[in-house]
Structures are given as structure tokens and as C-alpha cells.
C-alpha positions as CSV (number, residue, x, y, z in Angstrom):
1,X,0.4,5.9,23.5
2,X,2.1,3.2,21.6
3,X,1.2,-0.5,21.5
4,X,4.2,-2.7,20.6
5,X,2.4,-6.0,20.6
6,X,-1.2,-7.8,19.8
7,X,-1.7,-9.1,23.2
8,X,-3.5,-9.2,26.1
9,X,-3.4,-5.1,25.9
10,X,-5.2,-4.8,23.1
11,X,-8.7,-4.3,24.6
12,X,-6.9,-2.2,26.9
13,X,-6.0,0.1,24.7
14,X,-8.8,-0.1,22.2
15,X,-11.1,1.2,24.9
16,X,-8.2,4.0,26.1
17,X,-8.2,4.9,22.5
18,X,-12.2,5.0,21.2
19,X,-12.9,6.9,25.2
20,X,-10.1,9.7,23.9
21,X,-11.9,9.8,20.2
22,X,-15.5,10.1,21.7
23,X,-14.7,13.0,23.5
24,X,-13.8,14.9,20.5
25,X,-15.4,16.0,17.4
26,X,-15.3,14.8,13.3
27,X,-12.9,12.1,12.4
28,X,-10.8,12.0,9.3
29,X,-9.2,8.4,7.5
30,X,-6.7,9.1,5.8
31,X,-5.0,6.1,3.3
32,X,-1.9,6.8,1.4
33,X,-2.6,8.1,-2.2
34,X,-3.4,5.4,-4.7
35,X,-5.3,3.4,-2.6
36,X,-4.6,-0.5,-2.8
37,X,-6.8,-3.2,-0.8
38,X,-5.0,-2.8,2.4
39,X,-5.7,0.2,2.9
40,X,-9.7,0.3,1.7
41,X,-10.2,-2.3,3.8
42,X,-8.4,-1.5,6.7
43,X,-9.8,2.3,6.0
44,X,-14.0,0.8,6.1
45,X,-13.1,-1.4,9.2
46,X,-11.8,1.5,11.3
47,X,-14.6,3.6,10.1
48,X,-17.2,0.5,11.4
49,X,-15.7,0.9,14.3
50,X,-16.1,4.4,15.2
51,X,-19.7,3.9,13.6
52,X,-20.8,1.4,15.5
53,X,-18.7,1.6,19.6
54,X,-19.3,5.7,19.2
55,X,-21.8,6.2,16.9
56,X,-19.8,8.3,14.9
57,X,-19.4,9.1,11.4
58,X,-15.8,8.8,10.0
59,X,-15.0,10.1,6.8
60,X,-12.6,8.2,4.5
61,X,-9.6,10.4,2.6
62,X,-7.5,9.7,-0.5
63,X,-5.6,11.4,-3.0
64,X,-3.9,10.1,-6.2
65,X,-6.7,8.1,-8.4
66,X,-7.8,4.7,-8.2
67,X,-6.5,3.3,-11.2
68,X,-6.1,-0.9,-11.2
69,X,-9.2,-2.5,-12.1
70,X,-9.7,-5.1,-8.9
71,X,-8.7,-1.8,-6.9
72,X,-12.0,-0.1,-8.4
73,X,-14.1,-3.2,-8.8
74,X,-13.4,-3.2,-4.7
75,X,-14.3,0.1,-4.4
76,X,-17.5,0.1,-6.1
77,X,-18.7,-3.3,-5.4
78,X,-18.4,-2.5,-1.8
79,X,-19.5,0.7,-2.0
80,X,-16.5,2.1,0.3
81,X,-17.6,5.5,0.7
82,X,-14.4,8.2,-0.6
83,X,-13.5,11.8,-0.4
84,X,-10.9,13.5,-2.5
85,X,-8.3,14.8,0.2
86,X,-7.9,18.0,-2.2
87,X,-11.7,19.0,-1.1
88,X,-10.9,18.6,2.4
89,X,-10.4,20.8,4.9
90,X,-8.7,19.9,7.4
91,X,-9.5,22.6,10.2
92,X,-13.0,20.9,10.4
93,X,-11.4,17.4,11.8
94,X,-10.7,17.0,15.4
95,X,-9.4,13.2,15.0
96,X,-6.8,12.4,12.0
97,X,-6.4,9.0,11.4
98,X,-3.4,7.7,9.3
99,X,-3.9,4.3,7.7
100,X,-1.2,1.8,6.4
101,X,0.8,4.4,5.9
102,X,2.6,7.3,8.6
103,X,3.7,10.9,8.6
104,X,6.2,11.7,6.2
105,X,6.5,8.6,4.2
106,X,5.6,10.8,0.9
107,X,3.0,8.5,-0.1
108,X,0.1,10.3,1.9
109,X,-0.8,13.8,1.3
110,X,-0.8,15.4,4.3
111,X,0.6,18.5,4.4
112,X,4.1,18.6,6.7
113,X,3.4,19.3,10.3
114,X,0.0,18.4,10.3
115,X,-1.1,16.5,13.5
116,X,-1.7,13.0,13.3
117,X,-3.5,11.5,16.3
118,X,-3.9,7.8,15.5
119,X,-1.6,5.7,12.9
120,X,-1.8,2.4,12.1
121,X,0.2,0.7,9.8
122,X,2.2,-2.7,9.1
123,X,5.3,-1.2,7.5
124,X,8.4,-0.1,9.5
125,X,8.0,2.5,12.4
126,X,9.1,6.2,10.8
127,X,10.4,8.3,13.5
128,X,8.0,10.9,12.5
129,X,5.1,8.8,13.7
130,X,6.2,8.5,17.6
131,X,5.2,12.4,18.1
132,X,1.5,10.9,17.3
133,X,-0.7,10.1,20.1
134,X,-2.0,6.8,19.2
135,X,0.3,4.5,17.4
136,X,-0.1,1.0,16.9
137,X,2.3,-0.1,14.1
138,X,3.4,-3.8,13.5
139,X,6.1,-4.4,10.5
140,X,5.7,-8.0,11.7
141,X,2.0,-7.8,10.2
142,X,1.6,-8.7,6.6
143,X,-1.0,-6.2,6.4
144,X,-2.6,-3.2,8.2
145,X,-6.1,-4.6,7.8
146,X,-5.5,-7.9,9.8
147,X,-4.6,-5.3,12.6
148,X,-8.0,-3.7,12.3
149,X,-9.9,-7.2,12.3
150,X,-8.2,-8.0,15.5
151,X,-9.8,-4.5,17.0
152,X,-13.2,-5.5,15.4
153,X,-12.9,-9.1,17.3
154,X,-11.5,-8.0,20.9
155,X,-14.5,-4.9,20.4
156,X,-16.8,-7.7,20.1
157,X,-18.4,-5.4,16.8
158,X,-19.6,-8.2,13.8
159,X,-18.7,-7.2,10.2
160,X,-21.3,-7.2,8.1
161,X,-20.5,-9.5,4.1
162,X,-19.2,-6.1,2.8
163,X,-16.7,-5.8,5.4
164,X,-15.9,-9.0,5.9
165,X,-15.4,-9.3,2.2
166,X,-13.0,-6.3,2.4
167,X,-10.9,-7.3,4.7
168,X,-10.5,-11.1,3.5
169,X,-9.6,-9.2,0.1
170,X,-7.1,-7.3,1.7
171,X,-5.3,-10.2,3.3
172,X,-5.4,-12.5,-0.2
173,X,-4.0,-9.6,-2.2
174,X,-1.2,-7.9,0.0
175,X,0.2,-11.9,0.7
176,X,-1.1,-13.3,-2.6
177,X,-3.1,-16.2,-0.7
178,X,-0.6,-16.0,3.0
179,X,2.2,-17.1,0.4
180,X,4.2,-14.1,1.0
181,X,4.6,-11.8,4.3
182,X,2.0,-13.7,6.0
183,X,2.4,-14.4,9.4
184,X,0.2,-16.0,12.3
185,X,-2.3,-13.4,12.7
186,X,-2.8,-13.0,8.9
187,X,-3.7,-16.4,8.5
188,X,-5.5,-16.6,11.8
189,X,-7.9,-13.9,10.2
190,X,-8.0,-15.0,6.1
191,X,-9.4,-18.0,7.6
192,X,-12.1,-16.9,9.7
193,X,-13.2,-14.2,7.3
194,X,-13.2,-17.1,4.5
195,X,-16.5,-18.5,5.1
196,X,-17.9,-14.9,5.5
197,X,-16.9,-13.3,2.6
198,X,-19.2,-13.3,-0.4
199,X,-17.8,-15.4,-3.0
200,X,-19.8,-13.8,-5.8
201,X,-18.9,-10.2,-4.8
202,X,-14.7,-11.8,-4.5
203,X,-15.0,-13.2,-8.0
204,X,-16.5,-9.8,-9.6
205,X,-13.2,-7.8,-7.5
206,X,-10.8,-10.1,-8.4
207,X,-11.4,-10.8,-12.2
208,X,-12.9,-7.8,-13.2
209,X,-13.4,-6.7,-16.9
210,X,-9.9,-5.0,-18.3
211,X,-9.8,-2.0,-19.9
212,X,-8.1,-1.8,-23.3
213,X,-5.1,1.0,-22.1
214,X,-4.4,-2.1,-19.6
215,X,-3.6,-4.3,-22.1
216,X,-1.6,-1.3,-24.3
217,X,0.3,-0.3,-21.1
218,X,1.4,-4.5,-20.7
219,X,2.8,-5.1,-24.4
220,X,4.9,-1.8,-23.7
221,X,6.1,-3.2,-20.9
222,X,7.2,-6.0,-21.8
223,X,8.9,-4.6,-24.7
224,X,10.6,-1.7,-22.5
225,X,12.0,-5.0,-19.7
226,X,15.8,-6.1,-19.9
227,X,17.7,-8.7,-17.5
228,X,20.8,-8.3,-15.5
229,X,21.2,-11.7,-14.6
230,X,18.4,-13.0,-11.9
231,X,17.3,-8.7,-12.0
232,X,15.0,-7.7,-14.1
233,X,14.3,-3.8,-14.9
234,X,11.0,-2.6,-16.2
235,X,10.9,0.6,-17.4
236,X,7.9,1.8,-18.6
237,X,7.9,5.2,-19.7
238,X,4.5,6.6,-19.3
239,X,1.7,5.1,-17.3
240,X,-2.1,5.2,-17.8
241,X,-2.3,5.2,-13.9
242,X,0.1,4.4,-11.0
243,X,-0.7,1.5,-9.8
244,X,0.1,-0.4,-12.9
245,X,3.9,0.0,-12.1
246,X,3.6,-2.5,-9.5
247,X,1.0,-5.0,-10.5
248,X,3.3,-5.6,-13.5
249,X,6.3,-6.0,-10.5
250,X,4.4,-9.0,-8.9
251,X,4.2,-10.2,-12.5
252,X,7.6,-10.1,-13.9
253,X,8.9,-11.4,-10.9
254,X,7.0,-14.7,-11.8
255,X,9.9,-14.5,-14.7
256,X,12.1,-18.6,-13.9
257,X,15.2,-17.2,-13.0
258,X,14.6,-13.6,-12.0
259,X,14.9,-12.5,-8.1
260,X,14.5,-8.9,-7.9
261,X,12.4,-6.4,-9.9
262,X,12.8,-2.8,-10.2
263,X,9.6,-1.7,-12.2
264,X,9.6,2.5,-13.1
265,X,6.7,4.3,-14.9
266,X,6.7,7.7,-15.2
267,X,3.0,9.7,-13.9
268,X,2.0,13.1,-13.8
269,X,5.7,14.5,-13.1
270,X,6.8,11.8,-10.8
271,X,8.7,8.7,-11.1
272,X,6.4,5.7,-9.6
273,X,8.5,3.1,-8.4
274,X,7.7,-0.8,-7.3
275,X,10.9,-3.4,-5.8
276,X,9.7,-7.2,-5.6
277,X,11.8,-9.9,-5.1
278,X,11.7,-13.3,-4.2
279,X,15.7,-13.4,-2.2
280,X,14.9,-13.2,1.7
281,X,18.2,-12.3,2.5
282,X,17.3,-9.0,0.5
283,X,15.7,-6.3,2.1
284,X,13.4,-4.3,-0.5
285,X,12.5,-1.4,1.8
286,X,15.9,-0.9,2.5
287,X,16.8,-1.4,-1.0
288,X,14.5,1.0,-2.6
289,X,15.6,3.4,0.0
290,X,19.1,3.8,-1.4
291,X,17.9,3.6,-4.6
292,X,16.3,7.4,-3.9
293,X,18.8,9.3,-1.6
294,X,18.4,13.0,-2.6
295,X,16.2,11.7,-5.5
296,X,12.8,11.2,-3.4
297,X,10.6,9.4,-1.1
298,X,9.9,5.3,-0.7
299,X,9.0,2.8,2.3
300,X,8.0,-0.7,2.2
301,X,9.7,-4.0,3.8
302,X,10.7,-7.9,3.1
303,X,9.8,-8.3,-0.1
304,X,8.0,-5.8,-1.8
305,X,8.1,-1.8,-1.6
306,X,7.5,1.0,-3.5
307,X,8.6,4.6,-3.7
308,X,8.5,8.0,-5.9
309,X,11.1,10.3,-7.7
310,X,10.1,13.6,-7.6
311,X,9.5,17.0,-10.2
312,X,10.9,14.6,-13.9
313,X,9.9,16.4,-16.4
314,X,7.8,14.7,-19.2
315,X,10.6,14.6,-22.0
316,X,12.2,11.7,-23.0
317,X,15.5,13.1,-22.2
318,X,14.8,13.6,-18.7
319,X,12.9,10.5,-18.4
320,X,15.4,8.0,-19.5
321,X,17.9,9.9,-17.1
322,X,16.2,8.9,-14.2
323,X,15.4,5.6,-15.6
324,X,19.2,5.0,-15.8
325,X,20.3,6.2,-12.5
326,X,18.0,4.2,-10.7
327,X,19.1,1.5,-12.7
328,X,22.7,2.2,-11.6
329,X,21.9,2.2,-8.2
330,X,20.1,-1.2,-8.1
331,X,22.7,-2.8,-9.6
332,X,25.7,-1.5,-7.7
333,X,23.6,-2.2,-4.7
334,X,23.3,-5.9,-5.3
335,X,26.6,-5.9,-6.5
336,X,25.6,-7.2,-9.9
337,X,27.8,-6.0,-13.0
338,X,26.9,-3.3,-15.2
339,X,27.2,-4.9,-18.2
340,X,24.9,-4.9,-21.3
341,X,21.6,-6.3,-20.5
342,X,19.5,-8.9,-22.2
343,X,15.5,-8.1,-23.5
344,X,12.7,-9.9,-22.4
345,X,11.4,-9.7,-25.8
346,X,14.0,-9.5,-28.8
């Protein structure tokens, strides 16, 4: 069953949907791999949910690591219980659950062909996920956890300060405070969760201590960034841990003058790529999607998305390669000379 809208069907289908889960047995979360806010949030509210309309027991997925320091501090402080998917096995599950993120997209782990029964997720419907059962996906969202808040509230089930605090975070990081890819809902729900969130716990997730790699991993960034124009390209080389490629995205893209930013690092044999841009006439899932025809795997929408290249081998050589085709391909997609670019820092 799909639900195409927020509306008046949404208890409807709520019900429909926690009726067909309690007659079955465990339930498995899955998030994509390198968990960000969205999805730990979103991830903990659907697991309150089964906990407390079915008394059930969900148990949360992920694969990758959880390397960005608020994305840890969230973890920890909010003691969002996590299971590596590699110690997983799935014959034991009779629910899977896909969060902000769906079959197929390459940034999940499930293996291909594996059944799916409930996806929810705020990026662009794949075709892959219309085969699931239960599918309730809004690109229109600016994030997957607003979605879950709005089953919470028609539920009637009350989040406790943890939760609430989760899912506030969620909303503050994926739209950076509703300024970007917010819409009604978001809003609607970043203020009610406001006065509800724990302030204290908020300040320790979103300045927490920085490691000293972070700071390493920053000055080579900076150094390894040239302009083409209003585009900027980062190109890190090696990464301490994925996520880095793009919180350094939504910074460079606070660069006066600069519109798009393709950030690459280069992460246990893959290719981690981030698109941000501030032009609303570009697409960046679309962009980042031609950017890895027969090269790999990437989703996103509006303004931000991210994607992966494949099997690159750790050399230099190889490295730089890639590093330059992508490059090519951005550029000749928006149409911008290739000419010789300028450094950030001289």
C-alpha cells in the first residue's frame, strides 16, 4: 500500500499498517550506512512506535561507521540503541523496515532482492521501492523524521525528551534551522518539538569536542579545493571517515560567490561523494546522477545529494583519475568551461 499524501489518511493507514506488523514476528530498522540525524531519529521514533502501539521490540540496523562528531555525540547522548548489519541475520526478521533511504539506492546494505516490507523516506520515489508493501515516501518532505513525528502525533503515542530531542535534531540539521528544504510540515514539527527538546542534551550534540584528525582532514581540504567560477571542487584524497566529505560540502558552499560544490574523499575503496548548491534552478540529485553513469551509485534532491564510486583503488594514480572525471562531468554538465582553475588557498 502506498500513501501519496499526509492527510486525512494517515491514521488510516497507520493502523492498516501496525495491524499487518503485529501479526508477524521480529522487526528489523534498517538506516542507510553512515547514519546522519535523519535517519537516527527517524530510526528511534519508528522503533517507539512499535514499542509502545504493539509492544514490540524493534531492532535498529546500520552499516558503514559513525564517524562525524555531532553524529556520535547524538548517538551516545541519546543512547539510540545500534546493531552492526554485518552481525545480522536476516532470516530471523519477519518485518524489514527501510528508513530515509529505499531498495537499491547503494547507500543501504541490504543485499539485492531482499524483501522490504515498509520504506519510508523523503527523497525521490526509486522504482525499486513500489514492489514493497508499505511505502510512504514524500520528496516534498525535508526530512524522513518529520514523517515519523506526524505517525507519533495522529498515534496519539508522547515522545519522551530523548525522542523528542532526536527528532527536533534531525529537522535543525537536515534544513540547517528550516532554511533549506523545509517545508510546512517541517516547520510545523521543529516548532512543537522546540520547547520539548532538552536544551542541555542539544548543546552537548551540536558542539561537541573535535577530534584532532578533524581538524587534519579540514587544512587538507582546504588546500586540495579549486574554483571554476561560482563551482567549487573539493577533493580530498583520503578521509578519516565518510561523513566528513559532506559536512565540509555545507561548508565550502558558505564560500561569497560559489553555487555548487562537488566535494570527493576517497574511503575504504570507494569514492564518497557530497553535491550542495545554493542555485534552485539546479537539481543536485539529478546532477550527481550523471555525474556517476557506469561509475556508481547516488540519490539525493533540491539542493543537496550525495553518492559513491565504486572498487578505486588506494593509489594516487587511480585516485586522481576519478577525481578528474568527475570533475569533467560536473563541469560539462553546468556547462561551465574547462579551463584552469583557481585555489582556495595559494
Amino acid at each position: 500500500m502506498t500513501l501519496n499524501s499526509r492527510l486525512p489518511d494517515l491514521l488510516a493507514y497507520t493502523d492498516s499498517m501496525l495491524t499487518w506488523v503485529s501479526g508477524r514476528g521480529r522487526i528489523l530498522i534498517v538506516v542507510h550506512d553512515n547514519p546522519d540525524p535523519d535517519s537516527l531519529a527517524s530510526a528511534m521514533a519508528l522503533r517507539h512506535l512499535f514499542a509502545v502501539r504493539l509492544n514490540k521490540e524493534a531492532v535498529i540496523a546500520f552499516s558503514g561507521m559513525i564517524g562525524r562528531s555531532e553524529n556520535l555525540a547524538m548517538a551516545k547522548t541519546l543512547q539510540i540503541p545500534l546493531t552492526p548489519f554485518p552481525i545480522i541475520d536476516l532470516k530471523m526478521y519477519q518485518v524489514i523496515c527501510l528508513l530515509d533511504t529505499q531498495p537499491g539506492t547503494g547507500n543501504n546494505s541490504l543485499p539485492p532482492g531482499t524483501r522490504v516490507d515498509i520504506v519510508i523516506d523523503h527523497h525521490p520515489m526509486r522504482e525499486t521501492s513500489a514492489s514493497c508493501r508499505w511505502v510512504d515516501i514524500r520528496p516534498e518532505y525535508g526530512t524522513t523524521a518529520t514523517i515519523l513525528y506526524e505517525y507519533l502525533k495522529v498515534q496519539g503515542v508522547a515522545l519522551g525528551t530523548k525522542l523528542a530531542t532526536a527528532i527536533f535534531y534531525a529537522i535543525k540539521s537536515e534544513t540547517q534551522d528550516l532554511g533549506r528544504e523545509a517545508r510546512r510540515a517541517d516547520r510545523d514539527a521543529y516548532l512543537a518539538l522546540f520547547p520539548m527538546a532538552n536544551k542541555t542534551l542539544l548543546n552537548g550534540i551540536i558542539r561537541p569536542p573535535l577530534p584532532r584528525e578533524y581538524f587534519a582532514s579540514l587544512h587538507s581540504a582546504l588546500e586540495h579545493t579549486v574554483l571554476y567560477g561560482n563551482v567549487l571542487v573539493a577533493a580530498l584524497k583520503g578521509v578519516q571517515f565518510p561523513e566528513l566529505v559532506s559536512e565540509l560540502a555545507d561548508l565550502l558552499l558558505r564560500l561569497e560567490g560559489v553555487e555548487t560544490v562537488l566535494s570527493m574523499g576517497h574511503y575504504n575503496s570507494e569514492m564518497i561523494l557530497s553535491i550542495r548548491t545554493a542555485n534552485e534552478r539546479i537539481n543536485a540529485g539529478e546532477l550527481i546522477r550523471a555525474l556517476v553513469v557506469g561509475m556508481g551509485t547516488a540519490g539525493g534532491h533540491g539542493m543537496m545529494a550525495g553518492g559513491k564510486v565504486d572498487n578505486v583503488a588506494e593509489d594516487d594514480a587511480a585516485i586522481t583519475h576519478v577525481e578528474q572525471e568527475l570533475t569533467e562531468r560536473l563541469l560539462k554538465e553546468l556547462g561551465v568551461a574547462l579551463r584552469d582553475p583557481e585555489r582556495l588557498v595559494p
